[in-house]
C-alpha positions, 0 to 999 in steps of 0.5 A: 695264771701260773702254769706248770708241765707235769711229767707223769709215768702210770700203769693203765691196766684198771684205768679207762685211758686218759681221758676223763669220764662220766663214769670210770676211773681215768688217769686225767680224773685221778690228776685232777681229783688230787689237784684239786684237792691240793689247791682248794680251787678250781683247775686247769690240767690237759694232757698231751693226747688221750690213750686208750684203756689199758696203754701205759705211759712212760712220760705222758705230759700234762699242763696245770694252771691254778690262781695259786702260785706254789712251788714245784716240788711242794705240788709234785710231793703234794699230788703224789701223796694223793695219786693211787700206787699205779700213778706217779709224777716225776717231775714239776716244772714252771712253765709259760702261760702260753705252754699247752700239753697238746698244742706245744708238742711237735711229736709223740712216741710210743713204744710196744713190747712183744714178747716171744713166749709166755712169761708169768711176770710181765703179762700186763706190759707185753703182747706174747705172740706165738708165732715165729716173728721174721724182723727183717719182714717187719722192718720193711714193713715199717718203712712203709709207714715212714712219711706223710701217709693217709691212715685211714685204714688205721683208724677207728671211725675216721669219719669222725677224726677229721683229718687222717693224714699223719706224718710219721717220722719213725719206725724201728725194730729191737730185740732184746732178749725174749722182747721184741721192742718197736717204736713209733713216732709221728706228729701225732696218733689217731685213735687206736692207730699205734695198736693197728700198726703194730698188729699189722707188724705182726702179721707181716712178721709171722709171713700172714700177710704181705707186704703188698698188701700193706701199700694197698691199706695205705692207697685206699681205705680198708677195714679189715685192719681193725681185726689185726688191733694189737691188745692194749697192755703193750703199748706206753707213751715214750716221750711226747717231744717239744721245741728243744727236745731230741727223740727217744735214742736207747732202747730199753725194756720196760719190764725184761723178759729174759731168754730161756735159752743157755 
């Protein structure tokens, strides 16, 4: 069945995550909507993981198979002419049968936007924290988080995930003028897992907790993380890496916020 990967960027803020529902507008529902349309047939479109509602994604990676052959470009101009303003294919590209968005991706990483002071623009892509945020404390903390670890902690109902053992590969720290900028990447994210990271980033940096007790989080399981949940509207989906991809490298905000000093 011909099969193409979608390269797809979108603004969560009214949507209910990826996943398609019952009731509530999603990003996959509005893909499949408009695919559907486009091929007059029944078909087949999965993502590379769900996010959650609210989070953005700067490459999400979906795969479509449908019984018609079509041209790559037709199916990209065609969906996008169907998709509402806040989503956006980039690109379409033949792919193989056997290519599957989720089972095919090696890692994902995420990118979370911490702004130092309030802005009037950037407000549904950054988290304005408040307090003083110390670098260096969270920069330690996230080398914590480097490595095969048990995030149960960091998790909503992880009876219900299965495993919770994650391998991630990096955490890293930018400032970029007002933003503070951290990336994630693992092997994959539970649910609500890359928020719960970061929150607890927060709390480092601000010097309200220690980093002490951040080793006990990852020893045994706690639920006192879930309270520390960074909100939704900074987080994107960076890049979902395959055989023969490299990771992220440059950092690079997705909305500026400049500083305000001289």
């Amino acid at each position: 069945m011909p099969t193409w990967k979608l390269t797809i960027e979108y603004k969560g803020t009214r949507y209910q995550g990826w996943q398609e529902q019952a009731s509530g507008r999603t990003i996959q529902g509005e893909l499949k909507r408009a695919a559907k349309d486009y091929f007059d047939e029944a078909i087949d479109l999965s993502g590379s993981g769900r996010t959650d509602a609210g989070v953005h994604a700067l490459a999400q990676v979906a795969h479509l198979r449908a019984a018609k052959k079509r041209p790559p470009d037709e199916i990209q101009l065609a969906l996008n002419d169907r998709l509402p303003a806040d989503i956006h294919v980039l690109k379409v590209e033949p792919s193989s049968e056997r290519f599957h968005a989720r089972h095919s991706a090696l890692s994902r990483y995420y990118l979370y936007q911490l702004s130092t002071r309030r802005t009037a623009f950037a407000k549904n892509y950054v988290w304005w924290v408040k307090p003083t945020l110390h670098l260096e404390l969270m920069s330690a903390c996230g080398r914590l988080f480097e490595g095969r670890h048990d995030f149960r902690s960091f998790t909503e109902r992880p009876q219900e995930q299965g495993s919770t053992l994650v391998v991630v590969e990096q955490v890293r720290l930018f400032q970029v003028e007002d933003l503070i900028l951290i990336r994630l990447g693992a092997s994959h994210f539970l649910w609500k897992m890359a928020r719960r990271l970061v929150g607890v980033l927060v709390q480092v940096g601000a010097e309200k907790i220690k980093i002490d007790r951040v080793e006990d989080f990852l020893k045994s399981h706690s639920t006192e993380v879930g309270q520390w949940t960074a909100p939704a509207s900074g987080l994107f989906l960076e890049k979902v890496v395959y055989p023969g991809d490299f990771p992220p490298k440059a950092f690079r905000p997705v909305v500026a916020v400049f500083s305000t000093k001289e």
